[in-house]
N, C-alpha and C positions, 0 to 999 in steps of 0.2 A: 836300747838305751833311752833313758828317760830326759828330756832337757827342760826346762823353766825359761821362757823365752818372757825378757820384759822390752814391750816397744813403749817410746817415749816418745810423743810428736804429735801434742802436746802432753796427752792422758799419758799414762802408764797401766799395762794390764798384763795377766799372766794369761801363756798358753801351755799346752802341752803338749808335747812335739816328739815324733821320735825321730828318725833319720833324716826325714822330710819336711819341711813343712813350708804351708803359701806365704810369703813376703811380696804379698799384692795391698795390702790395705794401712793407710792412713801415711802416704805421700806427698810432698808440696810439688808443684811443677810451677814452669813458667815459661810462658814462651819469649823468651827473649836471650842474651848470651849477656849475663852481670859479669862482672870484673871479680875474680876470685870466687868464683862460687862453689869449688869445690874445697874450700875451707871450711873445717869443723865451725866457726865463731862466726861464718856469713847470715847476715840478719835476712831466714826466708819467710817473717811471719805475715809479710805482707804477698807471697804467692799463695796458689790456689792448692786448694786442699781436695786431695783423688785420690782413688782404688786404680790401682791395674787393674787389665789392662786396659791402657788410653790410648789413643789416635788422635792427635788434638787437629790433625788435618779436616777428619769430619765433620768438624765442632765449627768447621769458617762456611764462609758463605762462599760458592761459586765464585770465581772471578775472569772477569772476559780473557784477563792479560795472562793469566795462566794458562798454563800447557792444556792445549784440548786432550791428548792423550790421557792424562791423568785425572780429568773431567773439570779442568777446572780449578779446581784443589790446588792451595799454597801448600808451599814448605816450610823451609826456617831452620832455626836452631834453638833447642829446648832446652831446660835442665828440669832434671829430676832430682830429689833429695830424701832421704826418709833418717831419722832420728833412730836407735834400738839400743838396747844395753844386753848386753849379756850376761848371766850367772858365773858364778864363782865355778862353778863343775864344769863349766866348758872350758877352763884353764887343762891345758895339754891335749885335747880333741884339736880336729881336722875342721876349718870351717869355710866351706865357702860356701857364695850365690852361684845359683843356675838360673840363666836368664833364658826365656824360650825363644828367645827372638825381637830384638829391636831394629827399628826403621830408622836412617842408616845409617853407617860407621858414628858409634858409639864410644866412648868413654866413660869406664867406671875407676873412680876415686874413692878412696878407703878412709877417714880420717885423712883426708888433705893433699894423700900421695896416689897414685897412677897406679892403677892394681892389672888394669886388662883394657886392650883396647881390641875392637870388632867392628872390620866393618860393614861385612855382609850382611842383609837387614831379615834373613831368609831361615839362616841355623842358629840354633845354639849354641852357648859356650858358659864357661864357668869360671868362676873370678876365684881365687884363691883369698881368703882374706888371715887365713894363719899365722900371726905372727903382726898382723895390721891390725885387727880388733883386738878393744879390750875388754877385756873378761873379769875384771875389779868391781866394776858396779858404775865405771865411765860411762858417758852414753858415747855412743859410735855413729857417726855420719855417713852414708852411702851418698855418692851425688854421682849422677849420671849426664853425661853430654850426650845429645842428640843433635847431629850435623844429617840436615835433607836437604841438600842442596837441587833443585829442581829443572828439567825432566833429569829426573831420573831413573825411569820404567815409560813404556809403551801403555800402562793399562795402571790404574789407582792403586798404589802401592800402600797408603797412610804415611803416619808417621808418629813416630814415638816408641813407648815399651807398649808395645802392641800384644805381643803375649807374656805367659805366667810367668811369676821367678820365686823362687823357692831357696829357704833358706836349709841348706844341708850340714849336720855335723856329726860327724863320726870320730870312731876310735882311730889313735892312729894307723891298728893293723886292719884294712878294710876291704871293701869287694870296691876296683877302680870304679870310679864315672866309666858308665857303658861297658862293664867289665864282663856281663855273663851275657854269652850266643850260646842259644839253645835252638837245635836243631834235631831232624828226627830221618836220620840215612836211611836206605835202604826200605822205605818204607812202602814203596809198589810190592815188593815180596816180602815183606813183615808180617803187612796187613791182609793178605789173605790168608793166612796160619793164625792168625788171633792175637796178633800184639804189635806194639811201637817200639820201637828202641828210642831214647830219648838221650842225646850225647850232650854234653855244657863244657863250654869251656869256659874259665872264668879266670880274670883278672886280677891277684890279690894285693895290694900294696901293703908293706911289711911279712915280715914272715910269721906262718899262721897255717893253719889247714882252713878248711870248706869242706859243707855236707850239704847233701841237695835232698829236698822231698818233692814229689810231685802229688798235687792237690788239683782233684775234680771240680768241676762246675759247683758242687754243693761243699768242696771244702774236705772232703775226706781222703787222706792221705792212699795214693793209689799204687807208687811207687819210692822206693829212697836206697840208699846204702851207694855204695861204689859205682852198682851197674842199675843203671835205671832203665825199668820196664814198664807198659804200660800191657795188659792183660784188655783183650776185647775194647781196646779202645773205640772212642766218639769222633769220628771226623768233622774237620771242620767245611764247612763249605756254605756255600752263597744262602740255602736256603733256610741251614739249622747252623749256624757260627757260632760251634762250641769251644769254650774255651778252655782249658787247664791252666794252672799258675803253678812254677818254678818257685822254691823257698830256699834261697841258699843263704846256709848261716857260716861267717865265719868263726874260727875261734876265740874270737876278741869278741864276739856279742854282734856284729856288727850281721844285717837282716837286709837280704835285697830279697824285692818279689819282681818274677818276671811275668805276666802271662803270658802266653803262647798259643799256638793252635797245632792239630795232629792233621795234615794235609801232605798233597803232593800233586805238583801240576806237571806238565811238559807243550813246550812248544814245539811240532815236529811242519818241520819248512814243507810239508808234502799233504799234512793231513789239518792241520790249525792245531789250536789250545783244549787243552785236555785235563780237568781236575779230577783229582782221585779216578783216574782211569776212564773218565766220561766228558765225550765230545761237548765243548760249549766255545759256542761264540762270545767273544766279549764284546759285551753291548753295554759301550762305555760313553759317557758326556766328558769333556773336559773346565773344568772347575776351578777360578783364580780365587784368591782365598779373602776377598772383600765378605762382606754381609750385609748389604745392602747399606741401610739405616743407622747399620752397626758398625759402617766403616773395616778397617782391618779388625777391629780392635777383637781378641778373641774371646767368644761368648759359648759353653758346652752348649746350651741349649739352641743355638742359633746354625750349630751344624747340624746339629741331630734334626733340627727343623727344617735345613736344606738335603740334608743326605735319606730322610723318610719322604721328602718328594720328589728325589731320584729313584729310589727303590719303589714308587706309585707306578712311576713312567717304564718300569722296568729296567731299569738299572741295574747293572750288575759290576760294572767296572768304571773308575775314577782316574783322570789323570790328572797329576795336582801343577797344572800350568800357571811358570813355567816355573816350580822352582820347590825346597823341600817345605812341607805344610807344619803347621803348628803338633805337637805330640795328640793335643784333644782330638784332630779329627783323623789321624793314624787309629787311636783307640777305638774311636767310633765307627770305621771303618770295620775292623775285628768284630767291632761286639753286633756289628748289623748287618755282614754279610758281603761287602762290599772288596772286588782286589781292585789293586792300587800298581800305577806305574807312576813312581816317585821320580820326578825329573828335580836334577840340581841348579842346569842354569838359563837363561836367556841368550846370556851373551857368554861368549872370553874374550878373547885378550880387545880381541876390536868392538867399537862401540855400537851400542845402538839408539842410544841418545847421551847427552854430552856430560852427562854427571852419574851416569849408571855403572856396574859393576865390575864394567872392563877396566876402572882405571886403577882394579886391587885385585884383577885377577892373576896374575903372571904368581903374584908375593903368596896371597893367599885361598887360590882353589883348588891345588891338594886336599890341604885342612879342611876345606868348606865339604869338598864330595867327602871324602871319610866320616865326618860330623855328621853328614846326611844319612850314609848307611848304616853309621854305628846306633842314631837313633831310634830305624824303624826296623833293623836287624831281625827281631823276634817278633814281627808281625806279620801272621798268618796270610793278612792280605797281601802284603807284597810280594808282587809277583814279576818285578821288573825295577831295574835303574836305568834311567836316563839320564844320557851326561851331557845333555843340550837342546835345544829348540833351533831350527834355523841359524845355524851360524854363520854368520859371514866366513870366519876363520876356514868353514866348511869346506871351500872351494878351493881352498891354499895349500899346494905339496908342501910348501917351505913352512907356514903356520901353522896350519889346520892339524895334518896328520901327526907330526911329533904329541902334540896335546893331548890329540884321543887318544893317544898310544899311552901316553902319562896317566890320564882320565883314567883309562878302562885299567889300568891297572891298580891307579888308587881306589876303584872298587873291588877289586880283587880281591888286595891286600885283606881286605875285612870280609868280605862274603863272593865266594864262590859259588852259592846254592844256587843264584838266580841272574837270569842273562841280564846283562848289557846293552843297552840300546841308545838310539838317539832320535830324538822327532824332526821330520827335515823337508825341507820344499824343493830339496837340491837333487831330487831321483825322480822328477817329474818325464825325464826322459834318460835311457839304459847310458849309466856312464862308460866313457871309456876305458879302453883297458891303462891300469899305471894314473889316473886322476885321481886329483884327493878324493873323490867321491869314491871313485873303487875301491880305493886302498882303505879307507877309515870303514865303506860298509866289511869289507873281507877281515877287517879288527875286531867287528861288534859279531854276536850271537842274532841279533835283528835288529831292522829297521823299523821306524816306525814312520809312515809316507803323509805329507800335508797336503791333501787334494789332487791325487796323483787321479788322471782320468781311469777307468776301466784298461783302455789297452795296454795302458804304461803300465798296469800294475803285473798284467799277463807278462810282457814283454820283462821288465825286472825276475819274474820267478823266473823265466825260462832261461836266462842268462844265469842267477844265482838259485840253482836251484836248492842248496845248504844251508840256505839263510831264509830266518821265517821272517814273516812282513806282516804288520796290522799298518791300518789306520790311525794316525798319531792325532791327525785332525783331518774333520771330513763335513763337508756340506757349507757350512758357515751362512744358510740362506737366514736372511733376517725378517724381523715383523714387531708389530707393535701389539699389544693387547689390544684386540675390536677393532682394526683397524681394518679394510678389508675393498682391493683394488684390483681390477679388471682381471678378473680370473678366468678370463679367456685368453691370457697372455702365459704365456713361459717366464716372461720377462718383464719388469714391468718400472717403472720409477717409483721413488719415495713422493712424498706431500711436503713440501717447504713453507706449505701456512705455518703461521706463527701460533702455536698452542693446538696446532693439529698434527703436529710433523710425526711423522711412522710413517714405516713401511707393510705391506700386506702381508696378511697372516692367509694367505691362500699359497704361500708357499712357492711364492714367485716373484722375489726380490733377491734376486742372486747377484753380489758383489764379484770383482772382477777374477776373481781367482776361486772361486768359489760354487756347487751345486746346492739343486734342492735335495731338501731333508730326503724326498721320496728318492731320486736319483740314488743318494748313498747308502741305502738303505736296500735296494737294489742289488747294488755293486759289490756290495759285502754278502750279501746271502748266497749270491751266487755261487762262489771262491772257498770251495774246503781249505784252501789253501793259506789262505787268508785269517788272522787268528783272530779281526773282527775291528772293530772301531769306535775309536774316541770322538763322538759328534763337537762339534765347536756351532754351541757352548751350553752345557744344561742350562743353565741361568743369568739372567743380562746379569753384568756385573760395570760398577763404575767405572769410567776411562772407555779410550780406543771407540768413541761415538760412530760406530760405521752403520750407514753410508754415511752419516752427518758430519764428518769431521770436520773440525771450526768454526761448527755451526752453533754458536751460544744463542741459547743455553744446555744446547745436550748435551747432558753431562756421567750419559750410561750409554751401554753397548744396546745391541738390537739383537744379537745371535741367540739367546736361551730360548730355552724350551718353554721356562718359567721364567718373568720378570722380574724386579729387584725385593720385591715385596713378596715373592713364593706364588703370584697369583700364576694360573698355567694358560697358557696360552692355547693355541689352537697348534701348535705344534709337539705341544706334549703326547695329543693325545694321537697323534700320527705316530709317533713312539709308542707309546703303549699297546699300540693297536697290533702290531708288527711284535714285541718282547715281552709279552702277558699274556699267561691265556684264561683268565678270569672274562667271563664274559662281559663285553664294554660294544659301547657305540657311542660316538661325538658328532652333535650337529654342526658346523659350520657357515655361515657367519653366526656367531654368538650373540643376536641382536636380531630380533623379529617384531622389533617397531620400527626404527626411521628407515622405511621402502617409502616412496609413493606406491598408492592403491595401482593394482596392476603393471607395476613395472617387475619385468623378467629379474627375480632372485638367483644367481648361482648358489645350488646348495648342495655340500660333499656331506657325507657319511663317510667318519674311520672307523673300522670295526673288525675286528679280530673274527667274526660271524660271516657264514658263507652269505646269508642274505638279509636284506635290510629293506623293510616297507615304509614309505611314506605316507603320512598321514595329512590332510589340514582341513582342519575344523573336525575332523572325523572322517574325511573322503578321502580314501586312497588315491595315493597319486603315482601308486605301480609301486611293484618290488624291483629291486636291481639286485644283482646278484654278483660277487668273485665268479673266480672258475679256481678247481682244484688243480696246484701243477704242484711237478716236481723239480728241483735241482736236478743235475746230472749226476749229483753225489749221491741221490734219494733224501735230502730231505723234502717234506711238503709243506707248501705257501701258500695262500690266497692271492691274487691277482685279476683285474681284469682283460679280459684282450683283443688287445684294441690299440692302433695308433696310437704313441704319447708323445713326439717331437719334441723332445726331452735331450737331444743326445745329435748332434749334427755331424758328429764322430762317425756313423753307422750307416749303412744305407738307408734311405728314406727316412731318414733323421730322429729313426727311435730307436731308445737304450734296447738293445736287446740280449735275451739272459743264453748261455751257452745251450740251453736248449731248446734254444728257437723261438721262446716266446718275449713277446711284448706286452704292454698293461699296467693300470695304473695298481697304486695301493688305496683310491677312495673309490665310493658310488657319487655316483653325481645325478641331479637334474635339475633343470631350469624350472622354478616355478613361481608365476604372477602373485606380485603380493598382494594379502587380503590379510587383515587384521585378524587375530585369533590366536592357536595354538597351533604348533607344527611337531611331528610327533615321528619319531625314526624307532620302531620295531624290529631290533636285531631277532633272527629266526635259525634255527639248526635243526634240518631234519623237520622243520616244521612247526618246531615248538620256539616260544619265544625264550629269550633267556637274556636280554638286555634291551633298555628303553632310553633313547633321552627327547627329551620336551622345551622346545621353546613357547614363549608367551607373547605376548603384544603388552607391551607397560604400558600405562596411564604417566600420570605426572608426578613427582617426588613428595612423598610423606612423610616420611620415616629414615630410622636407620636401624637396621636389625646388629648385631653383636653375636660373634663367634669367639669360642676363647682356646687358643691350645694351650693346654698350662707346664710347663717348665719345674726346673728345678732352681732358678735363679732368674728367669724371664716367663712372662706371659706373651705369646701373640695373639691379637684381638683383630680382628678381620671384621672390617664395618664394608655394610654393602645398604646403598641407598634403594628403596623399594617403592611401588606403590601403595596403594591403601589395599590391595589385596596381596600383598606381598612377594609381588612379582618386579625382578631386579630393571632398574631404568639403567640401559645399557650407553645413554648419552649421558648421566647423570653427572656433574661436574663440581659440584655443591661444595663450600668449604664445610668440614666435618669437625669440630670439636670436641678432643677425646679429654672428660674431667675424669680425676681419678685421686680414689680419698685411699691413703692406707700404703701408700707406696708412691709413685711417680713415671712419668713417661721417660723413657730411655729415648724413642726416635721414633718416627712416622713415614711411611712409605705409603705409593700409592703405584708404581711401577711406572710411572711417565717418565720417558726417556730424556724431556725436555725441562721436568721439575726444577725448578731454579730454588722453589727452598730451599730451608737449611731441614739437615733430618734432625734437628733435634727440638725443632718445632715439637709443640704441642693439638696443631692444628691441621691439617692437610686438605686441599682440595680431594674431590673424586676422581677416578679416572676412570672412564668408562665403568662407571657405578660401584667399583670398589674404589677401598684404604684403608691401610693398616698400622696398629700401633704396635709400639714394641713397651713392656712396663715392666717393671718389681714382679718377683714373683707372689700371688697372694693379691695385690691393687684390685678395688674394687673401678671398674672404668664404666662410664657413662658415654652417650655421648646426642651431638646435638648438632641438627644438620641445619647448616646456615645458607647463604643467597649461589646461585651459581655465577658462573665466572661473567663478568661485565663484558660487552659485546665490541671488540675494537672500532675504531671509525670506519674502519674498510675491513670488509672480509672475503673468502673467497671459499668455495668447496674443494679445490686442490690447486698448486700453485707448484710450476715444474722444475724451479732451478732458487741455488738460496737468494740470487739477485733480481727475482721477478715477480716481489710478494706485494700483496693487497695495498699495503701502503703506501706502493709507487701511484696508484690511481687517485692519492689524496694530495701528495705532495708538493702537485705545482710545478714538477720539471719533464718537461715535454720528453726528454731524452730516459727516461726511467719510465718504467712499465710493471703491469703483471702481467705475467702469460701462464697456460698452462702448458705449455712446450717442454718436450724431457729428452733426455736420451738414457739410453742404458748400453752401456757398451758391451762388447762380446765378452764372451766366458771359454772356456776351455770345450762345455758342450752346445751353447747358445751363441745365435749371432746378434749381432748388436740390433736393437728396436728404438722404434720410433713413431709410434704408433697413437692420433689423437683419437681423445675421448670421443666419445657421442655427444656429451655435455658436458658443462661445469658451470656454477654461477658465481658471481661476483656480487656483494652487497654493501650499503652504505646503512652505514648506524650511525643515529645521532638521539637526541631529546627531543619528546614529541611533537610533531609540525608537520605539518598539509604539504602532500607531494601531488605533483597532478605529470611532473615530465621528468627526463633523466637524459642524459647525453652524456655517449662513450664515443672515444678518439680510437677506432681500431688502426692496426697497420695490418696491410694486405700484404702480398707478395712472395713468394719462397715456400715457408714452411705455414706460413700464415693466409685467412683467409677471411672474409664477414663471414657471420653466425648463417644459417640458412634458415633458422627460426631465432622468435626473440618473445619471451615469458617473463612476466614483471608481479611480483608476487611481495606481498606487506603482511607486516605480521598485527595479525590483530588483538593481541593479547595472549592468545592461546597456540595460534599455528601463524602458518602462513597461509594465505589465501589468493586467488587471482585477484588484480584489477580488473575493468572493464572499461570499453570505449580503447582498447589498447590502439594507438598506429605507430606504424616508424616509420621516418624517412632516413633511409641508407645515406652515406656519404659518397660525392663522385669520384675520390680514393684515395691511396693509404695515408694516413694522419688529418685526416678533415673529420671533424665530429658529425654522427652519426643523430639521430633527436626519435627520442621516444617517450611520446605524449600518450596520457588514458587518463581517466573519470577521476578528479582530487581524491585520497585516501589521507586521513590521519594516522603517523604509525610512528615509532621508533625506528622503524628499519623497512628497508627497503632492497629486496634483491633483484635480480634482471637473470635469467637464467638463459643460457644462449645453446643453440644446439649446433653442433658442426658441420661446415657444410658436406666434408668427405671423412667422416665418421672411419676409424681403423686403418688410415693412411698416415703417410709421412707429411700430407698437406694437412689444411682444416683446423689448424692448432690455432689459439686464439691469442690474440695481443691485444690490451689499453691500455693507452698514458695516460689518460686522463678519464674520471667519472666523477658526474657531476650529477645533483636530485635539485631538484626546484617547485 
């Protein structure tokens, strides 16, 4: 059926539509709640004129007094409005909108009256407007409420019509909303005789028949009539995701396409996960449905840009935490190889912050899980429902279990094909018999475990040994892009400096519930049993700042693999290393200029390669080498072996694998810096077959431009260099992206503390990248401006959020910096407390003659005077010693200490202090006061 769609608001233009069509463009919004605004006659020529979909939350600026959980980020209440007329031939058709998803509880208004209200901010729904619009040549009012009352979600939720809506109209005899499941039975014995059976069952409103044709990847009809067959069929699966498309026409003209895939998986509680008959670990990330820069708001290009660097890392499976994902990236997920365990919700009935889902759960999440399944029904990828994250309700015989009982059957109701699950922190230890825990896991097909140790997960199978078990979430260890801290620790603290804050990307900042990436990684390979794991989280994503939380401005997470910008961390490629077997090698630290000459570098090789040679300047600095083992199940791994105290669980406090061995997943060695190249030579059998190269920078030139180009977006990846083209890994520089021929959408740079707005045009660097997001087609320029201006007081790392740099300018004796930290215990770690060897403290100011300096230390406890004392001014270019240095010591704690040498002229002045018991619980350092003169 053919329709003439006129929109009017203010232009008038004709489209041409046939069942379907976008009702994303040329809407007024407003963020405010006007008095009548859902009145046709409401004067909105004074709101703001936008395309779906919009997020108007990403569009504000950070604010302290908002919810750290949600980064920061206001709520409110919005309206939306859009003007449209309709043709004279849509008189007697079916007409409604399909909203993909608005943030949260919603109201749609038809011409003035209440058509549909919604208030899960997660599913979609469809507004009936049949018999509300008119079809004369009137023009028709849409107006939309959006009520976000705030917190409400643990992690950045957005706000607004965040995804697509579409205008649909049919005959009245039709194929329902969600009307045809197409499935393919019996297909383990089909498919090795030569063919698929292809079953549909379809939904018709009014009476009428349906004919179904099945169409190949190229379009040529493969099957039709009554009984559909598919001859030598294409399977679908992770590494070739072929697809077919389903054409069922009614007898009234009315045309639905389905696609689908020709697959079959099984979970067997004894052996793990199995597609089309072949053993595979799911080696999955867990993924909250932000986009960085993009906010919620949903962008095709912007997943495909996130889900092609899951699939880099080795990705093969997705779970859409914690709740159902927009249709685009279901689709994407099919067309790019990816299975999917769709979870419906965070919470029920009881809360988890005071404005969130629980307070419309009891009335409507029935409707919400059905909505959920009926969605993603005929996509290939899924391979699981989840009907919860950590429930409270979880632990409740009287709440908890009637619910799943409800849950798991209102998945049922709709699809049978694929088990039932739930993601939970509540099987950390074997429940007992007759506890909700028991009784809801012996409901579900499997569990899905949140950071369950090694034994607890043995210990669970050997109790249920009928129920399969993955990893729902696993690891959770955080890092910051280039950030990189005592990797001689297991354990270690974040940095509380202000515009320094991260945590180590050596993969030793493990939060209280939480292992390292290498630990789960481990845990899983080991476990035929075990059907594999969802790492938490491929990608920082906005909200839930851990470990910083409350700490403004950080206003993103620290778990991904990848930062908020797509850039990849050094934990990617610990991933990659371990689920690819494309030969790769990664140096870590990412950064082979700021060493002092001669100070011992820790440096890991990941690599998928039995051996890896070091190079620097060209001199070997030895090969290191895996050892070949095996599982107990035979599969084989690379590993080193050797102590890893990784695991205090264990005797002699390392993970060790069921068949006896221990060992890391990197090469290591300690090596003196010396300016140059550093050069890691992955080797197989003796032959090279991967390289990677660090450099030593010089000082910032340039900006080089990388572009991925889109179908609606470009991404542009600026990376600050030298004049040889080698990346400046400190480089901080504000970056200016001009761009003629379209416009800048948003700008990232993955700093977890970024206080802009993303919809800046400009962005500092962070660790020598930044990224813009534009117009598909924008020609972009760009132009690297000053780096970040130097605080009054700074520090090289600074241990708690209450003992930063600033305390040593402020003038109150009672206020301090220290580098003092603790990390508390983990499930496989014990708690540390462990001081540096060093750290310094410095005082910036406008240029002026220093000749002395006095700090106010406190001794005593944990604290101690330095045991050496380095006084270092920057003379334009670096830093350099004083000379003529002395000190005289204080006779003790809070009496100021005096450190006099030879006048220098400089802006900045630091004092570098060495601990007097270097790797202890003592030695840690304290000032209240620091003074230059």
């Amino acid at each position: 059926m053919l329709l003439l769609l006129g929109l009017t608001a203010p232009v008038t233009a004709a489209v041409a539509a046939l069942r379907s069509t976008s009702f994303t463009n040329d809407w007024r919004f407003v963020l405010a709640d006007p008095a009548n605004a859902q009145q046709p006659d409401h004067d909105d020529s004074s709101w703001r004129r936008l395309d779906l979909p919009h997020d108007w939350s990403i569009e504000r600026d950070p604010n302290p007094a908002a919810a750290p959980g949600e980064g920061y980020y206001e709520a409110g209440t919005a309206w939306y409005r859009k003007t449209f007329t309709l043709p004279a031939n849509a008189k007697g058709k079916r007409i409604s909108l399909e909203f993909d998803g608005v943030y949260m509880d919603s109201h749609v208004y038809v011409n003035g009256k209440l058509a549909r209200s919604h208030p899960y901010g997660y599913t979609g729904f469809n507004v009936d407007m049949t018999g509300l619009a008119h079809t004369d040549g009137e023009p028709n009012v849409v107006a939309v409420k959006v009520v976000h009352q705030a917190p409400s979600s643990r992690w950045y939720a957005g706000s607004g019509i965040y995804r697509n809506v579409h205008l649909v109209v049919t005959e009245p005899v039709h194929v329902a909303r969600h009307g045809v499941f197409v499935t393919t039975p019996n297909l383990a014995a089909t498919y090795p005789k030569g063919y698929a059976d292809v079953e549909v069952k379809t939904e018709l409103v009014g009476k009428g028949t349906v004919t179904h044709q099945v169409l190949d990847a190229d379009g040529k009809v493969v099957a039709s009539g009554r009984t559909l067959r598919v001859q030598k069929p294409t399977l679908w699966n992770t590494a070739k995701p072929y697809l077919y498309t389903l054409v069922t026409r009614a007898s009234s003209g009315d045309t639905v396409r389905t696609p689908f895939g020709i697959r079959w998986f099984e979970f067997d509680p004894a052996d793990g996960f199995s597609l089309n008959g072949k053993d595979m670990k799911l080696e999955g990330v867990n993924l909250h449905h932000s986009l960085g820069a993009l906010g919620a708001a949903v962008h095709e290009d912007g997943i495909r840009q996130q889900l092609l660097t899951m699939k880099r890392m080795g990705v093969n499976a997705v779970r859409t935490s914690h709740n159902p994902p927009a249709p685009e990236f279901v689709r994407l997920c099919d067309e790019l190889g990816l299975l999917l365990m769709i979870e419906a919700f965070d919470t029920w009935r009881t809360p988890k912050r005071q404005f969130d889902y629980g307070r419309f759960f009891d009335r409507h999440s029935s409707a919400d899980i059905k909505e959920m399944v009926h969605a993603a029904k005929n996509s290939p990828s899924v391979i699981m429902w989840s009907i919860g994250n950590e429930i409270p309700d979880g632990t409740s015989v009287e709440i908890g279990v009637p619910i799943a009982r409800r849950l798991i059957d209102d998945v049922k109701s709709v699809d049978r094909t694929r088990p039932v699950v739930i993601g939970s922190h509540s099987y950390t230890s074997v429940p007992k018999d007759g506890s909700a825990q028991d009784q809801i896991l012996r409901m579900l097909d499997g569990v899905g475990l949140n950071y369950n140790t090694a034994k607890s997960i043995d210990a669970l199978h050997a109790k249920y040994p009928n129920t399969f078990f993955i990893e729902s979430e696993s690891s959770s260890s955080t890092s910051a892009r280039g950030v990189y801290l005592d990797p001689q620790q297991k354990n270690t603290g974040q940095d509380y400096t202000p515009g320094q804050r991260g945590s180590s990307s050596y993969d030793n900042n493990i939060v209280g519930w939480a292992s390292s990436g290498e630990h789960a990684l481990k845990k899983d390979r080991d476990r035929k049993f075990l059907a594999g794991q969802f790492v938490w989280a491929g990608q920082d994503y906005i909200g839930e700042p851990t470990p910083y939380h409350g700490v403004f401005p950080v206003r993103s997470s620290l778990f991904g693999a990848v930062d908020t910008a797509g850039f990849e961390k050094d934990q990617f490629y610990l991933y990659q290393s371990q689920w690819t077997t494309a030969p790769m090698v990664h140096l870590l630290p990412m950064n082979w200029t700021d060493h002092e000459p001669g100070a011992p570098v820790h440096v890991w090789a990941y690599s998928n390669a039995p051996d890896v040679e070091l190079f620097l300047n060209g001199r070997s600095l030895g090969t290191k080498s895996f050892q070949a083992k095996k599982t107990t199940y035979g599969k084989s791994y690379l590993e080193t072996s050797e102590p890893t105290g990784d695991d205090r669980t264990y005797p002699g406090g390392s993970y060790t694998s069921p068949n006896g061995g221990a060992g890391h997943l990197r090469l290591a060695w300690t090596v003196p810096f010396e300016p140059g190249t550093l050069t890691a030579v992955a080797r197989k059998n003796g032959t090279p077959i991967a390289t990677d190269t660090l450099r030593t920078a010089g000082t910032p030139a340039k900006v080089t431009l990388n572009t991925v180009r889109g179908k609606e977006l470009d991404y542009v990846s600026a990376t600050v260099v030298d004049a040889n083209g080698v990346v400046v890994p400190s480089a901080d520089h504000r970056i200016t992206f001009e761009v003629a021929g379209g416009r800048v959408v948003g700008t990232d740079n993955g700093r977890q503390e970024d206080r802009e707005n993303f919809t800046a045009s400009t962005r500092r660097a962070y660790h020598g990248k930044a990224l813009a997001i534009v117009t598909a087609g924008a020609r972009v320029t760009a132009r690297l401006g000053a780096p970040s201006p130097r605080p009054p007081a700074d520090a090289s790392y600074s241990g708690a959020a209450g003992t930063l740099p600033e305390h040593l300018v402020d003038g109150k004796p009672e206020t301090a910096w220290s580098n003092f930290y603790t990390k508390g215990q983990t499930p496989q770690l014990t708690a540390t407390s462990l001081s540096h060897a060093s750290d310094w403290v410095a005082l910036n100011s406008a240029m002026r003659t220093v000749r002395s300096m006095t700090a106010t230390f406190t001794t005593g406890g944990a604290y101690a005077l330095p045991s050496a004392v380095d006084v270092r001014y920057w003379d334009g270019s670096r830093y350099v010693p004083v000379t003529g240095l002395r000190v005289v010591w204080a006779g003790g704690s809070g009496a100021p200490s005096t450190i006099t040498f030879d006048p220098v002229t400089t802006n900045s002045v630091r004092l570098l202090l060495s601990s007097a018991t270097p790797g202890t619980a003592g030695g840690f350092l304290r000032i209240s006061e620091l003074t230059a003169a």
